[in-house]
C-alpha positions, 0 to 999 in steps of 0.5 A: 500500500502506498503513502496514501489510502488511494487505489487507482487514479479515478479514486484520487480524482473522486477523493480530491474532488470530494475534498473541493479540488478537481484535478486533472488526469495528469494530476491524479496520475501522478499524485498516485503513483507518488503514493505508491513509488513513496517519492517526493512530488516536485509541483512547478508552476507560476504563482496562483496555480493551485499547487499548494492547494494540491497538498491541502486536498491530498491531507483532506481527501487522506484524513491525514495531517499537514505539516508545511515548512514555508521556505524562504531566503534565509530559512536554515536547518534550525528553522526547518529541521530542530533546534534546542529550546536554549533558554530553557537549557540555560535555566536547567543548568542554572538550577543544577548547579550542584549536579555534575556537568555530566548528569547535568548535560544528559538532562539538557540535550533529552526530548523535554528540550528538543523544538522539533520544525516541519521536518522532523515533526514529519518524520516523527508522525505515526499517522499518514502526514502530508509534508509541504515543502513550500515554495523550495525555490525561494530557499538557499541552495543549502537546504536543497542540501539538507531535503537530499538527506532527509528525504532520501533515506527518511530519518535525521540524525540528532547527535545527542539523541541519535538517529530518527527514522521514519515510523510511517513515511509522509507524502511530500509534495514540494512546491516551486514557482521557478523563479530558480533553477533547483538542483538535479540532484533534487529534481531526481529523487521527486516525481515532476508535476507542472501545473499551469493555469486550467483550461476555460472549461475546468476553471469554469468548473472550480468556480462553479464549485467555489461559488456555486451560487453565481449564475453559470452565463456569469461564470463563463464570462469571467472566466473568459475575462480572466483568460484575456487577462493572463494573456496580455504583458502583467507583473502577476497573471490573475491566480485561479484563487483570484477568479473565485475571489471575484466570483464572490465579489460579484455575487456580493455585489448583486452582479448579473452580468459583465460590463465595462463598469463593473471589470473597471470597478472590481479589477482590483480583485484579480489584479494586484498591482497599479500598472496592471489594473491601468493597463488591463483597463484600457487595453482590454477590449471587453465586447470581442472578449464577450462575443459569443464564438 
């Protein structure tokens, strides 16, 4: 049995359809045979894709827990891995002034002073876990270094505690938005997932989904509002997250169809930065967007 309590690629698609995520064939596809092969899957894509959202739905379609390390530049091996609870060390050492340093030493490096991060809480969970690794490619190289280690073999070494293995292996899925390179090394150990943004047709069906309130004609239109917009020169193309955060602002705002007015006033929604909203606004040619095809 795999990592994960799935039996074909059909049951992944219905199981992450009941947790709210519709995926497509190659998504199911590869989510499987992550599970069964027990190997990291590697996500790339832009921003806003739904990669992130993929862990989530693989942990509730599992009834399993999440356990996410956000990267980020800087991020070490004690914010990922485990560090010691050093104030609470110095304390202990402190009140035991008139125990050898030995006895002393043994207590102070004990589980009671361990702060284990995602990675060794991972590690360490005796029911089915979801590692995510988010957003790796804003991590430094050298915690590539340190992903090789922990994931290849699933276990972390504490020097003062000894080697820890992983009692039940996690599902790890590791996101990037490949804004660098990540090694080769890394890429071969994982199973490469890409994930662009969704067609018109699926992205109409996890707005319906999401926002299943809003009339269906409305929910075409913005859909393809939103695909004119991730076609044209932006900072940051509109995210799947944002099509269903408009949705619900139109629905809020009693909206029962798409004009000039309304994409002006509510642009802000789905684009986040000045030059977008005033480029989308006046290149944006609303009626061939809407022209029935």
């Amino acid at each position: 049995m795999g990592t994960m309590p799935f039996t074909s690629v059909e049951d992944v698609k219905q199981q992450l359809a009941d947790a709210d995520y519709l995926a497509s064939d190659a998504i199911a596809t590869t989510v499987y045979l992550a599970s069964e092969l027990g190997k990291p899957l590697l996500v790339e894509g832009p921003a806003g894709t739904g990669k992130t959202e993929l862990a989530r739905a693989v942990a509730r379609a599992a009834d399993a827990s999440l356990v996410r390390l956000q990267c980020y530049e800087g991020v070490d091996e004690a914010r990922a891995l485990y560090e010691w609870n050093h104030a609470k060390q110095l304390l202990r050492i402190t009140a035991a002034r008139d125990e050898s340093w030995e006895d002393t030493r043994t207590d102070v490096f004990s589980e009671e002073f361990l702060l284990p991060r995602p990675l060794l809480t991972a590690i360490r969970q005796t029911e089915p876990t979801v590692l995510l690794v988010d957003e790796t490619d804003k991590a430094d190289v050298e915690i590539e270094g340190l992903l090789l280690e922990v994931l290849g073999d699933f276990q972390v070494t504490v020097p003062e505690l000894g080697t820890i293995t992983a009692a039940r292996r996690p599902f790890v899925v590791l996101t990037s938005n490949a804004t660098r390179e990540l090694s080769e090394a890394l890429r071969r150990r994982c199973l490469f997932l890409h994930v662009g943004f969704p067609d018109a047709e699926l992205e109409e069906r996890i707005v319906r989904l999401r926002v299943p309130e809003l009339d269906d004609v409305l929910v075409t239109s913005l859909v393809r509002v939103v695909d004119a917009l991730r076609a044209m020169p932006l900072r940051k193309a509109p995210s799947v997250s944002e099509s269903v955060d408009w949705a619900r602002t139109l629905l809020t705002l009693g909206t029962t169809s798409l004009d000039a007015d309304v994409v002006r006033q509510t642009l802000n929604v789905v684009l986040k930065h000045t030059d977008d909203i005033d480029r989308a606004a006046a290149k944006l040619d609303l009626d061939a967007v809407l022209a029935p095809s």
